[in-house]
C-alpha positions as CSV (number, residue, x, y, z in Angstrom):
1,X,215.5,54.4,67.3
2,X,212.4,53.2,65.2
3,X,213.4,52.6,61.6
4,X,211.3,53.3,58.9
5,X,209.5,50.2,58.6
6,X,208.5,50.6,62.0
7,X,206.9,54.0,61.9
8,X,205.0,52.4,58.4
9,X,203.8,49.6,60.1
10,X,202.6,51.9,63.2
11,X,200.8,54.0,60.7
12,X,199.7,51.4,58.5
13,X,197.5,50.0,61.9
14,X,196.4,52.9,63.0
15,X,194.5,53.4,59.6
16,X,193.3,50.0,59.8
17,X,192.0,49.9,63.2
18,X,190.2,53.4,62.4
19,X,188.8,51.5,59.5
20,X,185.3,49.8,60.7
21,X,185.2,47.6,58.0
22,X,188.0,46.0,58.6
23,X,187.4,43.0,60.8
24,X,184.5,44.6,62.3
25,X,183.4,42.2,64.3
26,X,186.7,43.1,66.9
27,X,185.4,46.3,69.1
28,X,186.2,48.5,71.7
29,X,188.5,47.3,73.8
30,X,189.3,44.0,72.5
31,X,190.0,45.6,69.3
32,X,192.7,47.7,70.6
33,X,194.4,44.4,72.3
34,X,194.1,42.8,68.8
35,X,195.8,45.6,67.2
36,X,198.7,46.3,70.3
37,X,199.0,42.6,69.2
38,X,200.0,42.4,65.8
39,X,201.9,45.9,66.3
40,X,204.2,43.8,68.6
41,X,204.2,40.7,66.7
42,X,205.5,42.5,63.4
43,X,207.4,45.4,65.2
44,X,209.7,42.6,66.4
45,X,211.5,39.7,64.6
46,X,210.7,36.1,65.5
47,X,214.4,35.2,66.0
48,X,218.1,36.5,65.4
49,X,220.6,34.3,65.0
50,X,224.4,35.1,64.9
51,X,227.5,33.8,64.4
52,X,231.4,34.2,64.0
53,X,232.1,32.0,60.8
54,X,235.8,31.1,61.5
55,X,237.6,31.1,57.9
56,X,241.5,30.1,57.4
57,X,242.5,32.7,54.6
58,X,245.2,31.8,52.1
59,X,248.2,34.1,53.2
60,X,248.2,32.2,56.3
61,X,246.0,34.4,58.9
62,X,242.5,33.4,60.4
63,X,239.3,35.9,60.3
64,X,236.9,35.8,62.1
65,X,233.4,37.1,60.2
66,X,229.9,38.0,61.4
67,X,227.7,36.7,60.0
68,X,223.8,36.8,60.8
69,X,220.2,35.2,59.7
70,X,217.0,37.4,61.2
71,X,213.8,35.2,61.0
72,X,211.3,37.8,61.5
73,X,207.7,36.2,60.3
74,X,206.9,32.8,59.3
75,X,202.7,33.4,59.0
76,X,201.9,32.9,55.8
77,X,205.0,30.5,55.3
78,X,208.8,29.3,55.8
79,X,210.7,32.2,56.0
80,X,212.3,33.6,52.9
81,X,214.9,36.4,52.2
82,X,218.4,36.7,50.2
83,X,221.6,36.8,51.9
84,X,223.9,39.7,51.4
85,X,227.6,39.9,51.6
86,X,228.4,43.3,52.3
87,X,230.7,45.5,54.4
88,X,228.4,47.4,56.1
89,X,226.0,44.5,56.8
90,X,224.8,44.6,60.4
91,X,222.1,43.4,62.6
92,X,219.7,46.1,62.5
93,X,220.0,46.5,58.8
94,X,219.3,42.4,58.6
95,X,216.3,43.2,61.2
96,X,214.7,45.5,58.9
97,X,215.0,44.0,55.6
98,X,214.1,40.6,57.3
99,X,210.7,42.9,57.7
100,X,210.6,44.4,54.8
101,X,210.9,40.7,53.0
102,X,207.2,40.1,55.8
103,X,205.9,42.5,54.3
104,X,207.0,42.2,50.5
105,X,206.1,38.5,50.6
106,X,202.3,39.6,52.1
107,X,201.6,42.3,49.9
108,X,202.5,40.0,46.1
109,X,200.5,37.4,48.4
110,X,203.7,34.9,48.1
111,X,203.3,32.1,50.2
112,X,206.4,32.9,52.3
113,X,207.4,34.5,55.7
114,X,209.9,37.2,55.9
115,X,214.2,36.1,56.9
116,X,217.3,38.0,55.6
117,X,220.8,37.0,56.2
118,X,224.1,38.8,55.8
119,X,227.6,38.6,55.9
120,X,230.2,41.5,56.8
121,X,232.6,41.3,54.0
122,X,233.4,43.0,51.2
123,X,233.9,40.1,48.0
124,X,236.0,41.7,46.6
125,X,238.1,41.2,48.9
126,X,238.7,37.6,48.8
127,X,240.1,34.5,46.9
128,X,237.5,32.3,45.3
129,X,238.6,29.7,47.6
130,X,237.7,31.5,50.1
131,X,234.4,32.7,49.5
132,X,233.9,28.8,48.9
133,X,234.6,28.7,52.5
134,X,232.8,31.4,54.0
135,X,229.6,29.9,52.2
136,X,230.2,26.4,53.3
137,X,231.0,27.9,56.9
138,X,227.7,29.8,56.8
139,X,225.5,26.6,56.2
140,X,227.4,24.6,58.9
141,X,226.6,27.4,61.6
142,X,223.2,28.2,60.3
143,X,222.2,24.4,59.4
144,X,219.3,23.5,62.0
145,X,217.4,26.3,61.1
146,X,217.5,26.3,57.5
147,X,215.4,24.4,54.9
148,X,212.8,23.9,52.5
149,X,210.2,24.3,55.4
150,X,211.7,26.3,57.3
151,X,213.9,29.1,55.8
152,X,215.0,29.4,51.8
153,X,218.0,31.7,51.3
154,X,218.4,33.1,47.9
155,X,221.0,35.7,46.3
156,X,221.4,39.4,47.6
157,X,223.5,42.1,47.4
158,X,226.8,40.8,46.4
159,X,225.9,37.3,45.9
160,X,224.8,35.1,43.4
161,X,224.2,31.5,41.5
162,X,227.5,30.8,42.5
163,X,227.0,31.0,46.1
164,X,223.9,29.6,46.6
165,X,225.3,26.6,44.4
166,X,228.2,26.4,47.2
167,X,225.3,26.4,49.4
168,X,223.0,24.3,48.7
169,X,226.0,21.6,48.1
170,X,226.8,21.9,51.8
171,X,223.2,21.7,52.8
172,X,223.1,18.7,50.7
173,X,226.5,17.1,52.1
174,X,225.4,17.4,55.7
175,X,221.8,16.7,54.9
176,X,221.9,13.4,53.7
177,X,218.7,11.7,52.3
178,X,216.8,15.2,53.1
179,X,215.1,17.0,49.9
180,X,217.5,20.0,49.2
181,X,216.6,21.6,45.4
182,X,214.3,23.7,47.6
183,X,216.8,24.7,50.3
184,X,218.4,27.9,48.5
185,X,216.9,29.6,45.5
186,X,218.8,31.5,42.6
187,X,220.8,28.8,41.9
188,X,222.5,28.0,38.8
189,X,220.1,25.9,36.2
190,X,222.4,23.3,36.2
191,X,221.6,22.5,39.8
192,X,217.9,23.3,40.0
193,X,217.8,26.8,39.5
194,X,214.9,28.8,37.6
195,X,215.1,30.1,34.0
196,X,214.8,34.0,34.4
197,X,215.5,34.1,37.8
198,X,218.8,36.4,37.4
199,X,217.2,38.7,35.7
200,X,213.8,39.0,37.5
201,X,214.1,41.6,39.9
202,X,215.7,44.2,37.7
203,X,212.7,43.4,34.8
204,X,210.1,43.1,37.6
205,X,211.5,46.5,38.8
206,X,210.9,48.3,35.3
207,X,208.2,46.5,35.0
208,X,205.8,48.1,37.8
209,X,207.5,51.2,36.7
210,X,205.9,50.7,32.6
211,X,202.5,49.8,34.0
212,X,201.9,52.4,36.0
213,X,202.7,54.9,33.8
214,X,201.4,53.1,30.6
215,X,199.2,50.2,31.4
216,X,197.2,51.8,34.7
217,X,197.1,55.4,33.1
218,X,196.3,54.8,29.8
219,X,193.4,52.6,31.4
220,X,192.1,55.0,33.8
221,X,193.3,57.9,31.9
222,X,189.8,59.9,31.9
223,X,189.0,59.1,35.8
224,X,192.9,60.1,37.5
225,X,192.6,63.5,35.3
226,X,189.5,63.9,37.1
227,X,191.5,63.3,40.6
228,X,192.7,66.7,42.7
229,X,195.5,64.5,44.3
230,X,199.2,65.5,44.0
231,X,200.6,62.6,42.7
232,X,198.0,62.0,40.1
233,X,198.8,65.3,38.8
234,X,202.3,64.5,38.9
235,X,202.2,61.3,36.9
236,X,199.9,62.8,34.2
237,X,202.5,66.0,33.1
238,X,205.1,63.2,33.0
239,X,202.9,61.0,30.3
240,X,202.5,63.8,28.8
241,X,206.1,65.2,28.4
242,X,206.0,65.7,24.1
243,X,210.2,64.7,24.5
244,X,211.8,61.1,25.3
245,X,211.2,60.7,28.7
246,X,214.8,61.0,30.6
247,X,215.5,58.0,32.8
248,X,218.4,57.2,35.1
249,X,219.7,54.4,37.0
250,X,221.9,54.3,40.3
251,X,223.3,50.8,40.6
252,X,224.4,48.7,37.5
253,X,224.6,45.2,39.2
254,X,222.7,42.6,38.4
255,X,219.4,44.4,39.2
256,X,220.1,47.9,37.5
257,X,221.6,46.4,34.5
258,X,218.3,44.1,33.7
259,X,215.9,46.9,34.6
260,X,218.0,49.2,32.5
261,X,218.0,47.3,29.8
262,X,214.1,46.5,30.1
263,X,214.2,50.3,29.8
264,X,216.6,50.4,26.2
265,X,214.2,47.6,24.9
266,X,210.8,49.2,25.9
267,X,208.1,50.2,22.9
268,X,205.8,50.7,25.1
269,X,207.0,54.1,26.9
270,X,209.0,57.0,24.7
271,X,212.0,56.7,26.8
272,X,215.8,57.3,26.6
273,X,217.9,55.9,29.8
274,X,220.3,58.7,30.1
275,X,222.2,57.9,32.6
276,X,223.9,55.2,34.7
277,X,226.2,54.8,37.7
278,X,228.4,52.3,40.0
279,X,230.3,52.3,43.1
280,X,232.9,54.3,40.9
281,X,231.7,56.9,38.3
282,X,228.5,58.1,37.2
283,X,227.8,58.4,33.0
284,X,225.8,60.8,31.1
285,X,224.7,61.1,27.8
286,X,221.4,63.4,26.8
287,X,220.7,61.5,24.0
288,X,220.8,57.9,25.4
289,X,223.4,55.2,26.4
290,X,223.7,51.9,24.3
291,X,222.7,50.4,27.6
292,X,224.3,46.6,25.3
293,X,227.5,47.8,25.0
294,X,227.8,49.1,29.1
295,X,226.4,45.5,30.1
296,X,229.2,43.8,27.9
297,X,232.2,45.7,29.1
298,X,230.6,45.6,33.1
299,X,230.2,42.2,32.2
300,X,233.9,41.4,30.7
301,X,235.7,44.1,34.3
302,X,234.3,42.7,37.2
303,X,230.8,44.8,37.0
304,X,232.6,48.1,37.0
305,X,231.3,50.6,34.5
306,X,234.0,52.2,32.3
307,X,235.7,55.6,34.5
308,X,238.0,57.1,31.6
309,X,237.2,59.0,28.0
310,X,240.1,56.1,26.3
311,X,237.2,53.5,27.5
312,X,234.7,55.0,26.4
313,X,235.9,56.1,22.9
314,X,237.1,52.4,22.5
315,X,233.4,51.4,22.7
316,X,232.2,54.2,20.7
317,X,230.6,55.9,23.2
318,X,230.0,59.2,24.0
319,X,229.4,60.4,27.7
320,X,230.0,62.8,30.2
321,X,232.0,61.1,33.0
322,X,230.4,62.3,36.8
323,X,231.1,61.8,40.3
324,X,229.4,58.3,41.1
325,X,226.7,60.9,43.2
326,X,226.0,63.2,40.5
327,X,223.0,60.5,39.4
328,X,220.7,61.3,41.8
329,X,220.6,65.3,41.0
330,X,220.3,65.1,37.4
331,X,217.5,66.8,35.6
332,X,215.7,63.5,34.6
333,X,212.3,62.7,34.6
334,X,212.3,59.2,36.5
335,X,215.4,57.8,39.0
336,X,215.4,54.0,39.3
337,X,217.3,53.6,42.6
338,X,219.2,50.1,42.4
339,X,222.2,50.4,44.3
340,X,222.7,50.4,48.3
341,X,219.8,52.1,51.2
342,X,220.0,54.8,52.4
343,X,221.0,57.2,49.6
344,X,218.3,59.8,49.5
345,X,218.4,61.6,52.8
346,X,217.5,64.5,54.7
347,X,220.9,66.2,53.6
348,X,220.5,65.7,50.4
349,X,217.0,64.8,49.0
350,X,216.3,68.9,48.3
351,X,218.8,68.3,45.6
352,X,217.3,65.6,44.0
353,X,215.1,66.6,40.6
354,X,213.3,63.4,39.3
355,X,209.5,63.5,39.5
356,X,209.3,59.6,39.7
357,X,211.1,57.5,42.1
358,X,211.7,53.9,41.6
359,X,212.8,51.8,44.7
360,X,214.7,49.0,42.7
361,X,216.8,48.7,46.0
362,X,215.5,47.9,49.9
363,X,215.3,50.8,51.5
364,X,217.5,53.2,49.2
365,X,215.1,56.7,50.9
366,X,214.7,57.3,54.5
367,X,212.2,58.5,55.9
368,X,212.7,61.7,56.7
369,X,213.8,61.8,52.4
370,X,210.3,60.5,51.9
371,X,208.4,62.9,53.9
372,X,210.1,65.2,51.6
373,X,209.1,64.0,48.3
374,X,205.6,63.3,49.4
375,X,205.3,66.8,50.1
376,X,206.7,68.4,47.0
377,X,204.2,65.8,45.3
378,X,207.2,63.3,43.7
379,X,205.5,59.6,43.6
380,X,207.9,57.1,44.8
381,X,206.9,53.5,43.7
382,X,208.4,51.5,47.1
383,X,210.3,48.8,47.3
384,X,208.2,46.4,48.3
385,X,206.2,47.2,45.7
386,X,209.1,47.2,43.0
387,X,211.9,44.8,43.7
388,X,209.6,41.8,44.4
389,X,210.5,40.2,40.9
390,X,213.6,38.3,42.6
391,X,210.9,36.6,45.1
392,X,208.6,35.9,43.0
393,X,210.9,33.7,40.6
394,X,212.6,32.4,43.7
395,X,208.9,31.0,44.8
396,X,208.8,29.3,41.1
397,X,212.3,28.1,41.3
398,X,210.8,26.4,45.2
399,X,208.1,24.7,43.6
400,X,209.5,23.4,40.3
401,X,212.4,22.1,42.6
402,X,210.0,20.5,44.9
403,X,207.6,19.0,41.6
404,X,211.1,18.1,39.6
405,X,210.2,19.8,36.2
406,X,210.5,23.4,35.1
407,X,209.5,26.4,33.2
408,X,210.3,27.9,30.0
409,X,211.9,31.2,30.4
410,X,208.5,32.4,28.9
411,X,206.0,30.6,31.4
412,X,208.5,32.3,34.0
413,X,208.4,35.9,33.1
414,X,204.4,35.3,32.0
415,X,203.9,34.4,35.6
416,X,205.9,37.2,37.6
417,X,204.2,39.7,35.4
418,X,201.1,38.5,35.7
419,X,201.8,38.3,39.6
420,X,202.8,41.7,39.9
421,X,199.8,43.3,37.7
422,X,197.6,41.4,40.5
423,X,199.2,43.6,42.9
424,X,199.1,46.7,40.9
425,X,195.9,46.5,40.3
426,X,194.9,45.8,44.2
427,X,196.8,48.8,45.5
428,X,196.7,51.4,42.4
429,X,193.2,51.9,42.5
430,X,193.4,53.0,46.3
431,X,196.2,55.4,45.6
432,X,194.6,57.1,43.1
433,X,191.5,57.1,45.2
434,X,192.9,59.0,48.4
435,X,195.6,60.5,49.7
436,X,198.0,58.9,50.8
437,X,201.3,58.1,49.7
438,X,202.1,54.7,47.3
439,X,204.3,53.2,50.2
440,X,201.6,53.6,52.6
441,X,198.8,52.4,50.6
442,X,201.3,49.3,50.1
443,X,202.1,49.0,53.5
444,X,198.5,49.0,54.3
445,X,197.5,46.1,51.9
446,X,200.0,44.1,53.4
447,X,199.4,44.6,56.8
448,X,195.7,43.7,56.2
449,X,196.6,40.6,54.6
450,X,199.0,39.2,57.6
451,X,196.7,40.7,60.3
452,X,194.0,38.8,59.1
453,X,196.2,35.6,59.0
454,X,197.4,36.4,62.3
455,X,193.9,37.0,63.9
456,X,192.2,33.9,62.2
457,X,195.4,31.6,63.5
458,X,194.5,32.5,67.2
459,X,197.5,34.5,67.3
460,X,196.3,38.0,69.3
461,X,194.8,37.3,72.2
């Protein structure tokens, strides 16, 4: 079954080869080979690699783990994509957000292909010996095909600095004489790693969040209110909401927490984050969480949130406590989605009352969800769109490692947000202008650019 980056990118070329400005020297027929050409290009990944990492655990037994690396494009560069150590990882989910990374990279124009990797295991689970091991094990079976030129891992869901320290001392060990700073990104600074690069997706999240509906709008104010289209009309009775806007976030890892916080600290929206939820428990405040105080204690309990009253009266908090769901059907304005994919869906996006959708995760709506919410007129800002921030840093953290000297923490963040108001302001303007949803006009923009890479490399005949 086609997934939803599939059925985008199908779309996304059929506008583009109705569009006669677009390469418009290709014609007729040839220009229907040319686009058959790319669809199958970028409908398929380049290569899937797979293994069994063998890992003696410390009560004795042996497991045996899958663990996978999907190199779907390399166009515009070496491939590039975070590997995730999760339970449910699979191969098609590493196929599609191997793609979604193609297209991601494309769209911020990063000078990177599209990869993912994963490995089926929940952390938790394991000694930190061991998940020494499982990352050393995943270098030795993936070795000849990663690199600094070739494929650059970087942190995920469920990993870290720590691992891709482990990492890139492997690569290193069985690499010897070969550069490696560049091998895996999101490293610790201590070993090459880039100032801000923790916190960058979660701020870049928040980030394209605040200048669309501060930045773009109060811009453009007086030519969107002249627009008839849905969304336009959407995102003007939010600005103009006379209350706090009420913001929540599902997922308070390492990407919720930072684009929660970038929401606490913002002065340039009137905005309360009231709410906030983990793999356990869901809390609720109306008037506003001391988003601090959650960070600390997730911070000092192993990223859990707190689940009972004694907890939270201990911190001096006040708060309903909710099923870990009850996040996504609140009556807030604006729902940061930062936790796993595939948690709006046809059974249950009719429930869901936020009239702005933030895609701080890959994939978090399918698309049958989506279809939804574009009809009833709720803009979703995508995920390639959003969660870029993590890239982005990672492609500064590549090239100070390769020019041996590094930012300030200010140079960082002044690039990535200067990256991602580039975007913005390439795609924003053609949203407001037709319409289409966000995630197509997205999609669009990055298939043009990797089409045209791929026709002036020779690559669709």
């Amino acid at each position: 079954m086609a997934s939803q980056t599939d059925i985008i990118i199908q779309q996304s070329l059929q506008s583009l080869m109705g569009d006669i400005t677009y390469l418009p020297t290709v014609t007729d027929q040839h220009r229907e080979q040319v686009f058959q050409s790319i669809a199958a290009i970028l409908s398929t990944p380049n290569k899937v690699h797979k293994a069994f990492l063998r890992i003696p655990l410390q009560n004795g037994t042996v497991q045996r783990i899958p663990a996978y690396r999907v190199q779907h494009n390399d166009t515009l560069g070496p491939y590039k994509g975070g590997i995730r150590f999760h339970e449910h990882v699979n191969e098609a989910e590493t196929i599609n957000l191997a793609a979604l990374m193609t297209l991601k990279n494309a769209l911020h124009e990063v000078p990177f292909g599209g990869g993912k990797g994963g490995i089926n295991i929940n952390p938790r689970d394991y000694t930190e010996k061991e998940l020494n091991l499982i990352c050393k094990k995943y270098v030795q079976n993936f070795n000849d095909i990663l690199g600094p030129d070739k494929d650059i891992p970087a942190p995920d869901l469920g990993s870290g600095e720590r691992e891709m320290d482990w990492m890139m001392a492997e690569y290193k060990s069985i690499n010897p004489g070969k550069a490696y700073l560049g091998s895996f990104t999101g490293k610790s600074i201590v070993n090459g790693g880039s100032l801000g690069r923790k916190e960058a997706t979660g701020r870049g999240v928040y980030f394209t969040f605040r200048y669309l509906l501060h930045d773009f709008l109060v811009r453009e104010h007086e030519q969107i209110k002249q627009s008839t289209q849905v969304y336009a009309q959407t995102l003007l009775d939010i600005s103009n909401r006379p209350r706090p806007l009420s913001l929540a976030f599902q997922g308070f890892g390492n990407v919720g927490a930072a684009a929660a916080l970038e929401a606490y600290n913002c002065s340039h929206i009137n905005g309360q984050v009231v709410a906030v939820s983990d793999r356990n428990v869901t809390l609720y405040c109306a008037d506003g969480l001391p988003i601090p105080k959650l960070i600390a204690f997730a911070d000092a309990n192993r990223g859990d949130l707190p689940t009972e009253a004694e907890q939270l009266e201990a911190l001096g908090i006040t708060a309903e406590i909710l099923d870990r769901e009850a996040v996504l059907y609140l009556d807030v304005d604006v729902l940061f989605l930062v936790a796993l994919q595939d948690q709006l869906r046809q059974d249950n996006v009719e429930r869901v009352q936020a009239k702005l959708i933030v895609e701080g995760a890959n994939a978090p709506i399918t698309g049958e969800a989506d279809q939804v919410l574009s009809d009833k007129g709720i803009v979703v800002i995508p995920d390639i769109l959003a969660n870029a921030g993590g890239v982005i840093v990672s492609y500064f953290e590549w090239l100070q490692g390769r020019e041996t000297q590094f930012y300030s923490e200010e140079q960082v963040y002044d690039q990535l947000f200067n990256k991602m108001e580039q975007t913005m302001n390439s795609v924003l303007p053609l949203f407001f202008a037709n319409s289409q949803p966000l995630r197509q006009n997205c999609y669009i923009h990055a298939m043009m650019k990797l089409s045209t890479a791929l026709y002036r490399q020779g690559k669709l005949f």
